[in-house]
N, C-alpha and C positions, 0 to 999 in steps of 0.2 A: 641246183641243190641236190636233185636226186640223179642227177646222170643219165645215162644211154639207159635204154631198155637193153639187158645181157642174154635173157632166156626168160621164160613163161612156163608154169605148170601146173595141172589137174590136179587135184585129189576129192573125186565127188564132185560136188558144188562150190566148193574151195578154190580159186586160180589165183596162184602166186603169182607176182610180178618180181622181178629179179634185178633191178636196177644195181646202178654202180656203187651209187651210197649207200643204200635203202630200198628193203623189201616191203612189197604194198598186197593187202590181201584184198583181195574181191569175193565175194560169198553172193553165192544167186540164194537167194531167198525162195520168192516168188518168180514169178515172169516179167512182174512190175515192180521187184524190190530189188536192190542189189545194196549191201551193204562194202561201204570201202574202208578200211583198216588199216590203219598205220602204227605201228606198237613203240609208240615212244615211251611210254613210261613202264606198260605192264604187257604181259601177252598176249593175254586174254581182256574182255571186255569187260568183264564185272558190270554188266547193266544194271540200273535199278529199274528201270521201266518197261523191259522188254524181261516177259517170266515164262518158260516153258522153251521147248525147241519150234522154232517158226519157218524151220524149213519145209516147202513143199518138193515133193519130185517135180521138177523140172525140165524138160528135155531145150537142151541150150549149146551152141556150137561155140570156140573160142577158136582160132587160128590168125595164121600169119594174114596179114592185110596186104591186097594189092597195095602199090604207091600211087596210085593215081584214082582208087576205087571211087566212082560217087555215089552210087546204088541209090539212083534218084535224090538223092540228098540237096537241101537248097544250097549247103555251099561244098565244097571240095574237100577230102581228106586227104588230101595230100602230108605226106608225114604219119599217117597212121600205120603203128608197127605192128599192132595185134588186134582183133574184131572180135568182143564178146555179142553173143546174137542170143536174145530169146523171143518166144512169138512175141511180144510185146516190147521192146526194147533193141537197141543197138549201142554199144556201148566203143567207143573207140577209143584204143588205148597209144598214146605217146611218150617220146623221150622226156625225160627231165618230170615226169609224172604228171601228164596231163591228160584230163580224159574228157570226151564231148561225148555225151547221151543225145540219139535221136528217137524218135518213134518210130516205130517199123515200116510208115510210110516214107519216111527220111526227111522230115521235120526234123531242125536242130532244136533241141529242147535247155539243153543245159551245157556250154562252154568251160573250161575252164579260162582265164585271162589271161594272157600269153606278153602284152604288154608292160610299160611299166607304170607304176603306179603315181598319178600326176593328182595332188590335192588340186579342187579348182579354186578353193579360197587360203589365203595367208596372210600373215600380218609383220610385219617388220618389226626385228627384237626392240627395238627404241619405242615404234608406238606401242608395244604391249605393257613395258614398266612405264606408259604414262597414263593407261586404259585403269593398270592396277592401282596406281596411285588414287586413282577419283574411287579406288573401293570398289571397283567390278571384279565381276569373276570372267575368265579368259578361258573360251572355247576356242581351240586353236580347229578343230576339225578337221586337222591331217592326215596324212596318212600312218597309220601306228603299225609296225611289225608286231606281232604276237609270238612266243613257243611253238605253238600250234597254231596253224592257222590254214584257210580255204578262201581264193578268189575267183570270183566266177561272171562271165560278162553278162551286163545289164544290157538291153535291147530297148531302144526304143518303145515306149506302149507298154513294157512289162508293169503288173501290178506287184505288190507281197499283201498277204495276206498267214494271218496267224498269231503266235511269239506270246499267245496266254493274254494277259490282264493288263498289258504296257499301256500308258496312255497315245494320245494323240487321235489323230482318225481309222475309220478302216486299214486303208490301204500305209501300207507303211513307207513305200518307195520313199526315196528322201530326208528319211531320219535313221538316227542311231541310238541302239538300246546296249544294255548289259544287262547280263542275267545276275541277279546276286540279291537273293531272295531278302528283302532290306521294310522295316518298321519304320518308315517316316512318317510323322506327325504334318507335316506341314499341309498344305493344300495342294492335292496334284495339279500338275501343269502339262502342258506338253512338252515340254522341253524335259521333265524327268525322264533317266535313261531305265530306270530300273523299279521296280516295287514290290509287292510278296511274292510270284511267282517266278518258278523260270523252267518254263516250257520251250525247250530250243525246236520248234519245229515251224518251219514256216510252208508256204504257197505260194511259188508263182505263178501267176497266171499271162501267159502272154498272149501277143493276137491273135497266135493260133497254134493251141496246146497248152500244156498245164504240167506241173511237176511237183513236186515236196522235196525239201529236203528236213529230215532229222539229226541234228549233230549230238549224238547222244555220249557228250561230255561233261561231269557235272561239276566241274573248277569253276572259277568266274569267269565269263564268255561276253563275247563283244558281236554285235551284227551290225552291220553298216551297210545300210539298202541304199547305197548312190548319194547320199550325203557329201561322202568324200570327193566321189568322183559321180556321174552320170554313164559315165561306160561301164562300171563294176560294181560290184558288191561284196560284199568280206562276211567271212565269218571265222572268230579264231576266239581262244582261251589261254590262259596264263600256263596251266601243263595240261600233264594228260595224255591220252590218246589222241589222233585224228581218226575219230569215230564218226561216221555218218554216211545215215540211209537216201540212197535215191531211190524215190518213191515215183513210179510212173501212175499213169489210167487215166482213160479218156474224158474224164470231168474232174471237175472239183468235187463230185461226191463222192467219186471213185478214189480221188485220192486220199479223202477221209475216210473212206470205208478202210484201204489201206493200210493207213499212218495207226488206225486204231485196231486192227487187225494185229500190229505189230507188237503195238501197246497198252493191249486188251481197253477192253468199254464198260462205259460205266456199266454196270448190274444197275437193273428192275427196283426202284423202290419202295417201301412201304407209302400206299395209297395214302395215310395223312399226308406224311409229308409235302405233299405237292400243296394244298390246303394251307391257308395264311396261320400267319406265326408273329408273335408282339415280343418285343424287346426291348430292355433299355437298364445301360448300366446305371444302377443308381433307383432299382426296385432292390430296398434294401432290409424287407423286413415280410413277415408273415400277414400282416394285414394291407399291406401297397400291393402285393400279389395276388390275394383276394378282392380286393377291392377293384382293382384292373381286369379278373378276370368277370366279376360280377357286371362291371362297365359295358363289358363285348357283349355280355347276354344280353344287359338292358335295353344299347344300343341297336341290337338285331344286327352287329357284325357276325359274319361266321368266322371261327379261328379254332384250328385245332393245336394251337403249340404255344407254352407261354416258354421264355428263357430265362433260365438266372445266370446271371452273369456273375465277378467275382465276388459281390456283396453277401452271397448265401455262404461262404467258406468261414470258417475259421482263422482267422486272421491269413488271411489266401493260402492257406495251406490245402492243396488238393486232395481228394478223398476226405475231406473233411465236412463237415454241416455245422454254421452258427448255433447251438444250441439256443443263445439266449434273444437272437432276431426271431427264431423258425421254433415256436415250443415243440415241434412233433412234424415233421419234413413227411415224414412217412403218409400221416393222415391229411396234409395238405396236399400231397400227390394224391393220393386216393379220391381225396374229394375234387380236385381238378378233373378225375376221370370220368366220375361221374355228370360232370360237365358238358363232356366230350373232347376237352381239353391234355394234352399229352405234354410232360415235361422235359424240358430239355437244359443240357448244364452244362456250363462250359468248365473247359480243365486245360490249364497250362502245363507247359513242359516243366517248368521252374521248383524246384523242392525244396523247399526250407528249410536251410540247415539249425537244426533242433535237435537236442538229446531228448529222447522219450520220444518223436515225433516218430510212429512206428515206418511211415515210405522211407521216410529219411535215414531211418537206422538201418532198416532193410538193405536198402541198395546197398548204402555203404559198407556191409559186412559182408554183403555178393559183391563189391566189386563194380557196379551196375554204371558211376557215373563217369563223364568224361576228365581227363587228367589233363595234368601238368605235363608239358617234356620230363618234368624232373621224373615225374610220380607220384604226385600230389593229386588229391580230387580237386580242381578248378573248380572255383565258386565264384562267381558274378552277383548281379543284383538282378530283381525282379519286382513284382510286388507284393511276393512274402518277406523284403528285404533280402539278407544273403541268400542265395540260391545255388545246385546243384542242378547239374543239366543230364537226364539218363542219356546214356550212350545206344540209341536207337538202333544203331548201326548193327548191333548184339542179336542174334534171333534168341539169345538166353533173356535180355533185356526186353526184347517187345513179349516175347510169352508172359514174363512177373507182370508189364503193364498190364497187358493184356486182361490178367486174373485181378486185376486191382478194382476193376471196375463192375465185381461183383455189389462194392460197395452201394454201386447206386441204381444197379437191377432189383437187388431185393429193397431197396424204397420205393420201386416202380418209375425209377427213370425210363424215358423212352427213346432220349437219341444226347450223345455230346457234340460238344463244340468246340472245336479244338483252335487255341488263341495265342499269340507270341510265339510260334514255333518254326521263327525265318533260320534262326533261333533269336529272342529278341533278348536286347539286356539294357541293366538302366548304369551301369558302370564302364561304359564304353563298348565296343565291339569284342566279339570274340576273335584272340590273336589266332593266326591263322595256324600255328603250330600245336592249340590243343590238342591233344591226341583224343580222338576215335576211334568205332573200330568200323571195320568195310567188311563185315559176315565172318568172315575168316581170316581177317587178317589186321594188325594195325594201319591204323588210316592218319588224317589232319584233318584240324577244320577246313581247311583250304579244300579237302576234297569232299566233304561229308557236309559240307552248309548246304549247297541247293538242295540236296535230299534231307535234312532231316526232318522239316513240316513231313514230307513223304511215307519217312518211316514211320514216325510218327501217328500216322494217320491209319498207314498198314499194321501197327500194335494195337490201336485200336481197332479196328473193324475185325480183325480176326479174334482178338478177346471178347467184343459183342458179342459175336456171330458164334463162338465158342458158348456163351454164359446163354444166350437165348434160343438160337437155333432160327431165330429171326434175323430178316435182311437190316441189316448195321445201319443208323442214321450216326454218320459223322460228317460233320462240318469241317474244313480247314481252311485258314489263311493263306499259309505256305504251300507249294506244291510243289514239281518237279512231273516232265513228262509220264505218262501212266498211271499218275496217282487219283486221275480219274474213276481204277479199278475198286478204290476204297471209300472216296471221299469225295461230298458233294462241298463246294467253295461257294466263297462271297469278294466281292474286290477288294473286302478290308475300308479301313478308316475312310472313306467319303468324307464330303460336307456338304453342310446345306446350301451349296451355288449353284446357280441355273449351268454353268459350265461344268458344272459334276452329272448331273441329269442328263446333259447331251452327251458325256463321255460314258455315260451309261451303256450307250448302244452301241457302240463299235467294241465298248470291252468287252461285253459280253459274247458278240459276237464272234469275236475273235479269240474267246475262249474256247467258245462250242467246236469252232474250224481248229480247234489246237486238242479235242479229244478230250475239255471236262464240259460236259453237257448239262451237268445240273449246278445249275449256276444261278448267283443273283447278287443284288446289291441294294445296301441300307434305306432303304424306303425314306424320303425327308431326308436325307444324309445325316451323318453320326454324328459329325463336328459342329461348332458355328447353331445359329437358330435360325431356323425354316419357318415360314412362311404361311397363310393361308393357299393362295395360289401356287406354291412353291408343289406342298403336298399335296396339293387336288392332282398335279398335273403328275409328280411322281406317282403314284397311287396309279397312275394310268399305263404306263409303263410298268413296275411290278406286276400287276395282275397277271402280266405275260411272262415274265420270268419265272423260271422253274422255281425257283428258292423264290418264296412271297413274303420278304419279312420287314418289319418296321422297326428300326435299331436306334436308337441316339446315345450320347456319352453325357455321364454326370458333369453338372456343371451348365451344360445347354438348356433350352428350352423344349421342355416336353412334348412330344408328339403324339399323344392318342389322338385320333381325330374329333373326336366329341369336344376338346379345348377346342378348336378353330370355330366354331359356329354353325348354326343348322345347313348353310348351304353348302360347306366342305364334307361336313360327317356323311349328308344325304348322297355326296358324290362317294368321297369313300367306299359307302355301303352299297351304292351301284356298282362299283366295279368287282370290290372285294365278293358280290355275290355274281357278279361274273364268271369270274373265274369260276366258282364252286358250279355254274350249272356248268363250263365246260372241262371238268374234273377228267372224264371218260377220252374227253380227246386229249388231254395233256398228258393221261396214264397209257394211251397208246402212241404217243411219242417216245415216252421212255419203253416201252415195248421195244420200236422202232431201231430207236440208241442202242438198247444193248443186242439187238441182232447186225446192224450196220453200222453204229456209230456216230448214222448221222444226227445231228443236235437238234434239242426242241426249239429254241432260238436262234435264223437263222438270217445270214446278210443275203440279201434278192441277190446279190453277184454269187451264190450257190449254186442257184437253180435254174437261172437267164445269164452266165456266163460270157456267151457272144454280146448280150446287148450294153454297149457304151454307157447308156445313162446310169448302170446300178453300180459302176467298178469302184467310185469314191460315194457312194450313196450311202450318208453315214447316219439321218433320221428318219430311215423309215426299217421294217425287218419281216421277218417273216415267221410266224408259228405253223411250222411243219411247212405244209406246202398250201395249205388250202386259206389261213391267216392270212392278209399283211395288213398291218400294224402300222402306222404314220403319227405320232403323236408329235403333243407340241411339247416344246423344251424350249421356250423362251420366253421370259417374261412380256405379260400384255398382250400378246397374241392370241386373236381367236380369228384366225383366216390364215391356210396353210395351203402351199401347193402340192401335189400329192402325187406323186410318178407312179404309172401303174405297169408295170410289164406284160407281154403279149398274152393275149388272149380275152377272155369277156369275166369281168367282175362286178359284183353287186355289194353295193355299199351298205354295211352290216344293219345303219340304224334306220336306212331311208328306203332302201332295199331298192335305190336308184342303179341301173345300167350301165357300164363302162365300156368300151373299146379298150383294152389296153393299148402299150407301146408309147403313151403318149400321159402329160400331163394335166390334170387338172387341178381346181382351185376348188378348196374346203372348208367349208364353215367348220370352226371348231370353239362353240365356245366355253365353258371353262368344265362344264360337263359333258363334254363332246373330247374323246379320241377318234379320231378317224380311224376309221376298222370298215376293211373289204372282206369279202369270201370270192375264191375263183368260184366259178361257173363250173355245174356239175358235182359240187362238194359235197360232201353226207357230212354232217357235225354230229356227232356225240355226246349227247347232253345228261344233264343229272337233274332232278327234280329241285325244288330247294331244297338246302338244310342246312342247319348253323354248324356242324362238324360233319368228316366223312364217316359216314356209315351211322349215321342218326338215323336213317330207315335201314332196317337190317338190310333189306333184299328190294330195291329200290327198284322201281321202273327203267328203261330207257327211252329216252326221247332221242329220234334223229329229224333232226334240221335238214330237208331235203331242199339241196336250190337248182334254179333250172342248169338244164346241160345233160352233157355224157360224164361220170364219172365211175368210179370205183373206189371202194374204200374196206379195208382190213380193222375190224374193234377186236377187241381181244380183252380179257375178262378173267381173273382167279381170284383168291380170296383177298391179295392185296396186304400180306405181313411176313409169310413165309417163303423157304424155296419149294413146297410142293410143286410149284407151277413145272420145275426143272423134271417131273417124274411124270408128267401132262396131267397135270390136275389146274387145267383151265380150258376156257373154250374160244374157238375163235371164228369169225361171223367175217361174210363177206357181202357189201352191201353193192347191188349196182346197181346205175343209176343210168335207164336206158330212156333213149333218144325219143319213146312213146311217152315217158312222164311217167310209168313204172318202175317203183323201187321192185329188184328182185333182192332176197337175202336168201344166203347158204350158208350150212355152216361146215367151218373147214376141219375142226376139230372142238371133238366133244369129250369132256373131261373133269365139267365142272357145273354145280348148277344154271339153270335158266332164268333169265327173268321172268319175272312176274306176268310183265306186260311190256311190248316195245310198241311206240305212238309215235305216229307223223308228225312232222307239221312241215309244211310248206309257207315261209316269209315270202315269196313271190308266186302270184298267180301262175301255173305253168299250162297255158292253152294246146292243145295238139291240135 
């Protein structure tokens, strides 16, 4: 396809590759990044995910390649016409465009596929019209050519890991996704290829070494991790460029620290938010609000965030409020705050097409929404009925949103939620020829769907962050790689099945490994009706998720825990006040995040990489590093076995002794998660209180457990960015080998507490 290699050229960090059909641009990044470029459609990359210049100085060699070079290599290069070198990488460049990545030890890390492409499964044209006939649907799983497209060989032993919110298990090897950010109602399966997000970046991990790749195309895209084949893997899209980063470093954190390097991390959030949050479409009035929130007090749940979902609008017109449900929004917020309760509102993309409707006439007289080919404003359905969809893509578009949401600052809103922005419609799909715009230039929906939740997300957070000068709480459905930078996510529509609960945790996790860290999923699921047991055990899993919330959909059966009975509520409010004493360690996670990346929810194959048992270990996880977390996710079960990775852990409720490396067996019963601490951990705890910051200037308590350890707290006021000017302080706690906590502090900036208090859960003898 692409011919002889002809000549090679510098310019900078830049190395042209000069092929017979086709020029290929290689750009050193980093030492560990290299991005590769193929300009099929446009010249440039117009990323949305990657914002600012990300080149570092680099000192890096390109030249002619011996023919026979091996430079310790485990296989031969023979055929290689050109060697890109940086300390970290070895990149070897071939005819007809093929390039194999080693690591500077000469470990092969990444091939391209040189063979040809053999589906291992098919079916014969006659049985498939007789497959169809009985009413099945036909997955042929062949091989598909794309416009664009990248294959690259699968090894033996390789895991993937990543690709955002897709179902199935962790590891993905073996299945095939699409990216095409998609509103489906039905119950997820594994077998779905697609869902709200599309985050094209994945992890391999192989038996020895590790790499990323980010294909940073945002058309609809196809991965195919060895499904097709067991020798290969694909990645390709309908047009576009052939954009994508190889991401090198010598762990999986390294290459997350990376991938998020590239495509910035999440920001620090405001300290409620971490704090439990109640929802449910279908609170549709001023006294079910109150009455809900009055419930949480009676109860002794702690919650700082109630949500209104779209029942508080005006016949769903956004920037709007129900007058005649809500007599006075304003003094119901108010009196939520005195609470300690913060509101939150959700807002669709969708705008009702209405005369007098002042968004709706707005836009339209700026220009604002997306058109026809002809030049028509395209209008679809929603659930204000006909709808208009803003052209995101617009930086004149996201500023008007942006300002629009002055709306619900001055009623004392405290965070949105942003809902149907895959973009979702109730009149079929958007044709792919809508016009939009791409910043500066005319675009399609074809290329502007995976991004618009995106943009979306980035009109709001910078309108927030404009109107309060506070860190933005936005919620999104949809996303696209980077949009991390804006917007904490949720999976979307769940349901109430134990098979939703277990896909809880690989999604999640494989969100965090994909760069959106603050993440969660509908407590009880949204759809269908949950359970007494159902929500005990969800509740158990939440408490550890950064987004803590309880969601259901009108129509279902309600889920405040107080309906279930005294032995569910009691469990309930055990974990839910869990969580709240360890507020301080989940607020230095996101510390954590947004210096490295790394996520508050994590798969043990993170941090124990080399060891076998965690590569497909898909119920258990880790909070930070010092957590792990094994809950049950199956009906009837209260005995689980519980793999511990190397080193010595103490069981959180028994304060029983482990060996890692090895499995054991765990009582769990229906108020029982199994919950470890490694060996040597400082925990950072919070006193009680029903919302955050109910004691102004609270104490600290650190949970010291036996061992060697070390640990970084870190401390500001928890709403704004003063921290970015060091108006916070930061403590370093260690934990030495005599059974002496030593603390220092590393920076001081902010006030003191009050008081910091031991406590020691296990005896520690010297």
């Amino acid at each position: 396809m692409f011919g002889k290699l002809s000549d090679y050229s510098q310019d900078g960090q830049i190395v042209t590759l000069c092929y017979e059909k086709q020029s290929v641009y290689l750009h050193v990044l980093t030492d560990e990044i290299i991005n590769i470029f193929v300009a099929y459609a446009t010249k440039d990359h117009r990323s949305k995910a990657i914002e600012g210049d990300k080149e570092q100085k680099v000192a890096f060699t390109v030249e002619k390649a011996a023919k026979s070079s091996t430079f310790h290599a485990k296989r031969t290069t023979d055929g290689c016409e050109v060697m890109l070198t940086t300390s970290a990488l070895i990149c070897c460049i071939y005819d007809d465009f093929k390039l194999d990545f080693y690591d500077r030890d000469g470990n092969l890390l990444c091939a391209d596929y040189r063979g040809k492409r053999i589906p291992r499964f098919t079916l014969q044209e006659s049985f498939i019209e007789f497959i169809k006939k009985e009413g099945h649907d036909v997955d042929l799983s062949g091989s598909t050519d794309y416009p664009v497209q990248c294959v690259k060989v699968l090894d033996k032993g390789d895991c993937i890991y990543g690709l955002g919110d897709k179902t199935g298990p962790l590891n993905k090897r073996s299945y095939e996704y699409e990216n095409w950010n998609s509103d489906i109602p039905d119950p997820h399966e594994d077998s779905f290829k697609s869902l709200y997000k599309s985050i094209p970046f994945f992890i391999t991990l192989k038996e020895k070494g590790v790499y990323g790749i980010f294909y940073d195309n945002t058309f609809k895209s196809y991965f195919n991790f060895g499904k097709e084949n067991d020798g290969y893997y694909s990645f390709g899209s309908d047009s576009g460029n052939l954009d994508y980063y190889f991401i090198g470093g010598d762990s999986m954190p390294k290459i997350v620290e990376n991938y998020t390097y590239l495509t910035g991390r999440a920001p620090l959030p405001q300290k409620w938010t971490l704090g439990y949050h109640q929802s449910r479409w279908g609170y549709d009035s001023e006294e079910t609000f109150r009455d809900i929130a009055g419930r949480l007090r009676d109860n002794r749940i702690p919650c700082d965030a109630i949500h209104f979902d779209i029942d508080y609008m005006e016949q769903y017109k956004v920037f709007t409020w129900n007058r005649e449900r809500f007599d006075n929004p304003k003094t119901l917020i108010a009196d939520f705050k005195k609470q300690g309760i913060k509101t939150v509102t959700i807002v669709d993309p969708g705008v009702k097409v209405e005369k007098g409707y002042s968004v709706y006439e707005e836009g339209l007289e700026n220009d604002y929404y997306a058109k026809t080919p002809t030049g028509d404003t395209y209008v679809n359905a929603v659930w204000p009925g006909d709808a208009v969809y803003p052209d995101f893509g617009s930086p004149a578009v996201r500023t008007w949103w942006g300002s629009l949401f002055s709306f619900y600052t001055e009623l004392g809103v405290a965070g949105i939620w942003n809902d149907m922005n895959e973009p979702a419609s109730f009149n079929g799909p958007l044709p792919d020829d809508i016009v939009f715009t791409d910043e500066d230039r005319s675009s399609t929906h074809a290329e502007m769907h995976n991004v618009y939740g995106h943009n979306m997300a980035k009109a709001t957070y910078e309108g927030w962050k404009n109107l309060t000068g506070k860190r933005p709480f936005v919620i999104t459905r949809a996303c696209y790689g980077g949009s991390q930078k804006y917007a904490v996510a949720w999976t979307g529509d769940n349901q109430s099945l134990w098979s939703h609960l277990r896909m809880a945790i690989p999604q999640q996790c494989n969100l965090g490994l994909s760069g959106m860290a603050y993440i969660g999923t509908d407590i009880g699921g949204f759809g269908a009706d949950t359970t007494p047991e159902l929500l005990a055990r969800w509740v158990q899993v939440g408490c550890f998720s950064p987004l803590f919330r309880n969601h259901c959909a009108k129509g279902s059966m309600n889920q405040e825990p107080w309906l279930f009975g005294e032995e569910v509520l009691s469990i309930y409010r055990k974990y839910v006040k869990l969580r709240y004493s360890l507020l301080p360690y989940f607020y230095d996670l996101c510390r954590v995040c947004e210096q490295t990346g790394l996520p508050v929810i994590r798969p043990l194959v993170l941090h124990y990489e080399n060891d076998i048992n965690v590569r497909n270990l898909n119920d258990e996880f880790l909070v930070g590093e010092s957590l792990l977390v094994a809950p049950v996710v199956d009906q009837g079960v209260t005995k689980r076995l519980v793999y511990l990775p190397e080193g010595i852990w103490y069981d959180y409720w028994t304060h029983e002794k482990y060996e890692g490396g090895q499995y054991y067996p765990a009582d769990a019963p229906l108020s029982v998660c199994p919950l470890y601490v490694k060996a040597g951990a400082v925990l950072p705890k919070a006193p009680d209180q029903m919302y955050v910051d109910e004691i102004v200037n609270p104490k600290l308590i650190l949970e010291v457990w036996p061992g060697i350890g070390s640990y970084v707290h870190y401390r500001d006021n928890g709403e704004d960015f003063a921290y970015r000017n060091g108006a916070y302080n930061e403590y370093l706690f260690e934990n030495r080998d005599d059974g002496n906590l030593i603390i220092k502090k590393l920076h001081e900036g902010y006030e003191d507490y009050p008081k910091i208090t031991l406590c020691r859960p296990v005896s520690q003898d010297i």
